[in-house]
N, C-alpha and C positions, 0 to 999 in steps of 0.2 A: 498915417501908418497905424494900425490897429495893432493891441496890444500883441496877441497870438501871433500874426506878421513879420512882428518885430521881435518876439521870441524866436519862432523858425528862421528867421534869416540870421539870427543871434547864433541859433545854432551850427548851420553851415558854416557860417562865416568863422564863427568860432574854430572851430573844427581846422578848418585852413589855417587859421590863424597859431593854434599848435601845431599843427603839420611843421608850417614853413618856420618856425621856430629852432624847433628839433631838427631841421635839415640838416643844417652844419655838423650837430652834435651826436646826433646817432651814434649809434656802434662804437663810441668813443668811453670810455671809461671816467666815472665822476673824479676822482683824483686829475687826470687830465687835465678836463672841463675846468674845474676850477683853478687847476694852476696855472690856465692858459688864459680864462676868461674872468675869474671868480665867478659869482652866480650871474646869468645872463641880464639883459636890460633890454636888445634888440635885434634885430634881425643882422644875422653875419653870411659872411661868404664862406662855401664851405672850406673847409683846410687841404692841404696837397695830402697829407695823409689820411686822410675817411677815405677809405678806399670803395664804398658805397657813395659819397654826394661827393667824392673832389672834382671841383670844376664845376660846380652849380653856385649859379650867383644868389645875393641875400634874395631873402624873400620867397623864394620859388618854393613851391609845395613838390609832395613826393607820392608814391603812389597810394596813400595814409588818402587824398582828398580825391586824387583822380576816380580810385575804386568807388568811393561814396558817390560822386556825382554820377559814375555811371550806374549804380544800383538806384538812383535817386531817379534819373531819368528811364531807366526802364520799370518801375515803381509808374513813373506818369504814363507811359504806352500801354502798360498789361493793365491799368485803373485799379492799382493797389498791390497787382498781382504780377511778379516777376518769372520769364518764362527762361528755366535753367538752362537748356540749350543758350537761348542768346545772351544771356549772361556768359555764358563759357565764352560764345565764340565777341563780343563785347572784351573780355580782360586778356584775351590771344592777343587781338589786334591791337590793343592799346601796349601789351610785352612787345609786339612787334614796331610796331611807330619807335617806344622809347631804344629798344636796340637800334636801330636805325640812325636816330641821334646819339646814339655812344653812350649813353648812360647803362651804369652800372646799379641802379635802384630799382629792380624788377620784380616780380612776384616772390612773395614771400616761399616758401617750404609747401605748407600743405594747399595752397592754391598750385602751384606749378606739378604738385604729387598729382592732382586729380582731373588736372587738364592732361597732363601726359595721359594718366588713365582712361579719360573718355575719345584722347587723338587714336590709343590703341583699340580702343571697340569696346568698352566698359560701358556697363548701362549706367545712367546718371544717377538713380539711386544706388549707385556704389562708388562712386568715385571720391564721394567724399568721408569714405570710412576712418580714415585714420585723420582725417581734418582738425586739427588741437589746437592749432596755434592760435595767435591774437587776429588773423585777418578778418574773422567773423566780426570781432567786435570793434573795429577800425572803421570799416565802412560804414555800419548799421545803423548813423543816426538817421538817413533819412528814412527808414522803419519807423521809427520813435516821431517822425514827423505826422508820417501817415496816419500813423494807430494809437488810437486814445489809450490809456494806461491801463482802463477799466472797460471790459472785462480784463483781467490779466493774461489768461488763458485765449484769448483770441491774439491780444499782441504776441505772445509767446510761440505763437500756433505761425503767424508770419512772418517773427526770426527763423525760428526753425525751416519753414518753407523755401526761405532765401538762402540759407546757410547749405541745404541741403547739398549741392553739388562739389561746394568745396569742404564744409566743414561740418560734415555730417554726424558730429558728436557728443556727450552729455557737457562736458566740460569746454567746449567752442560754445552752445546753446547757450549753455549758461552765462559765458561774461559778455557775446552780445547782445542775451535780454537783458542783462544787468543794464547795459549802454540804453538799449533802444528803450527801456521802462524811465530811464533817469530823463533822457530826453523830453519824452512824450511829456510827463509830470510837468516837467518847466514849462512846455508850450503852454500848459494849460493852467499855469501860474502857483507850482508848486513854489513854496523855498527850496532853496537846495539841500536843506536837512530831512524836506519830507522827497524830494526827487530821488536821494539818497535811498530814504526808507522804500520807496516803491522799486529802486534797481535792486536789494537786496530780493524782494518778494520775487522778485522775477526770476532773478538767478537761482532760485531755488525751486519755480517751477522750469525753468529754462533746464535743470539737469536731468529733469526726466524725460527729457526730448533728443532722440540723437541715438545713434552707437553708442554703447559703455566702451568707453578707455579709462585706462587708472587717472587718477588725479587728484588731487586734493580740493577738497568741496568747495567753487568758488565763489559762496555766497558767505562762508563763515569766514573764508579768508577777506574778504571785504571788511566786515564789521571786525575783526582781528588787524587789520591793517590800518581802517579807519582809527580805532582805537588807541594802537602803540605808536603812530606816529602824533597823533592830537596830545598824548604824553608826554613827547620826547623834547629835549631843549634843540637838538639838531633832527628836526626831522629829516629834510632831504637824504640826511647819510643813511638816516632809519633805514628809509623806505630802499636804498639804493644796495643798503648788505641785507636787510632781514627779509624784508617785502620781495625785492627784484625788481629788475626791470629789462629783461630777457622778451623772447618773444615768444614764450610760454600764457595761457591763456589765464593760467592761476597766477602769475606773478603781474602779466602787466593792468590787465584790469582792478584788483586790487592795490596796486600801486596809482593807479589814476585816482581812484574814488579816495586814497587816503592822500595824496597830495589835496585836494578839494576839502580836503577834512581841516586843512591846516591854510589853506587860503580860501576859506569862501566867499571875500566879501568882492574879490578885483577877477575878474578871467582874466582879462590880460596877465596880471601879475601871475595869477595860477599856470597859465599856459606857460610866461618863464621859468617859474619855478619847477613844471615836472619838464622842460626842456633841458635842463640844467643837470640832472639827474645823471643823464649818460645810458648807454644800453639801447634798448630799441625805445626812445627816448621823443622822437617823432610820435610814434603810434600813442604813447603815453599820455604825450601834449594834444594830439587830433583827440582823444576822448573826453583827456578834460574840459578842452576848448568847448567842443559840444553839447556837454553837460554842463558845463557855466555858463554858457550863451544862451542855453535855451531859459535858466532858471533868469539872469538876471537881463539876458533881451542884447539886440545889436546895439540898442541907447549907448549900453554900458562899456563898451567896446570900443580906442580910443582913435579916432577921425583919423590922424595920421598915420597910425599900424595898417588899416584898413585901407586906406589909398597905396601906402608901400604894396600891400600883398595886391592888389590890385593892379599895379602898374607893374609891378613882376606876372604877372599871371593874367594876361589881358583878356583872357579868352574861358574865365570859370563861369562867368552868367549864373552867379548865386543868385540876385533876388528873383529872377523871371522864375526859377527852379524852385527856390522856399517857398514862391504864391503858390507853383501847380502841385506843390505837395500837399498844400493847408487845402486846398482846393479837393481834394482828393479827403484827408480829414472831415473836410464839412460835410461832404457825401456818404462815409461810412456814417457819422452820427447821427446823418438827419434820417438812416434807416433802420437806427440801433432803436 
């Protein structure tokens, strides 16, 4: 297993591995969390009151992994390049499967705004006008898998490209380069302090890309969240009143990179920790997971977690997916 291999399937894998963390705990409130759980340690079944995951067993991921793997596999078909139509009609089908199964964990807010919008006749460069929320940056590692860090402006140019139908805006742009910049960096053996450094660059070229909607700049709030939580003697509570952890694109991406700030050395342990948190709490843990899998590789990543989510979820086929995307990596560089 080659070191970059073992970074990108670090990352996927990762990525599930917060996912299915936060499953239980979502939408649940951190006072809750902890007086139900204290701070997590392992994979739970969700509670009869999550009114989003009740009745989903441990383990199982949520649409935080499904969405990646499907932008990650049409990534492999377009050879870099994702074709917005089947992407739309890709995240229809898969809301329709999960309704079908009775689950109640289905597209977020501005993905379901813009699919309505293009079912009504909307051209697809418009659909995703008011796109804000954190979905962009949920799915986006396997972006960060594709495309080398450097240029910045070319990876940035490929979030935006993929974002376009659902999350066509400066402040969605921005926390999924933030994601898809922190990734790329690890595959290619950043530390997570400098993986960090390069999602900041991004996120700050990432908000000149998009629609303007108001927002709060999500590059400063990173290195602001980074900060007062790596301060704090409780960070979790920090980052859970000051930071957020909503499904706001400024709150929760900022909230993942400073949970990371406070655990860098375990993903595992990181992934517990922003699972723990409460709020949209899944998508928090699918970022960090990805961002700490890619800097410190699947090595890192503990044999038994990885068999659980695995035997919950039979059917993800990460490594064959992490190869064809590194695959795809080695072909943009060997032309750069």
């Amino acid at each position: 297993m080659t070191d970059r291999y073992d970074r990108a399937l670090g990352a996927l894998t990762g990525l599930a591995l917060g996912d299915a963390l936060g499953m239980p705990t979502q939408l649940l409130s951190r006072p809750l969390i902890r007086a139900r759980y204290g701070e997590l340690t392992w994979f739970l079944d969700a509670p009869d009151d999550n009114e989003i995951s009740r009745g989903t067993p441990a383990g199982r991921v949520t649409d935080d992994t499904d969405q990646a793997l499907i932008l990650g596999r049409l990534l492999v078909a377009g050879g870099g390049r994702v074709d917005p139509r089947r992407l739309a009609d890709e995240l229809l089908s898969w809301e329709a499967r999960m309704t079908a199964l009775g689950s109640a964990d289905l597209l977020g807010p501005s993905t379901r705004r813009a699919l309505q919008l293009l079912a009504q006749g909307a051209p697809i460069g418009e659909a995703g006008r008011w796109g804000d929320t954190n979905g962009a940056a949920m799915r986006v590692a396997p972006v960060g898998v594709v495309y080398p860090p450097d240029p910045v402006d070319r990876l940035v140019d490929a979030v935006a490209d993929v974002d376009r139908v659902t999350h066509d805006t400066t402040v969605a742009n921005a926390g999924a380069a933030a994601v898809a910049a922190a990734v790329s960096a690890g595959i290619d053996g950043a530390s997570l302090s400098e993986a960090v450094t390069h999602g900041i660059e991004a996120a700050r070229v990432g908000a000149t890309r998009g629609q303007y909607v108001p927002g709060a700049d999500v590059a400063a709030r990173i290195e602001w969240a980074r900060d007062l939580a790596a301060a704090s003697p409780e960070p979790l509570d920090v980052i859970y009143r000051l930071v957020g952890t909503g499904v706001a694109t400024q709150e929760a991406v900022p909230a993942a990179f400073a949970v990371l700030a406070v655990c860098p050395a375990d993903p595992f342990q990181a992934c517990l920790a922003a699972a723990s948190l409460g709020g949209d709490c899944d998508t928090v843990a699918a970022m960090v997971g990805a961002i700490s899998g890619a800097c410190h590789g699947y090595a890192a990543l503990p044999p038994d977690a990885v068999a659980t989510l695995n035997a919950a979820n039979p059917t993800l086929n990460i490594p064959e997916l992490a190869g064809q995307l590194l695959e795809l990596r080695d072909r943009l560089e060997s032309r750069s």
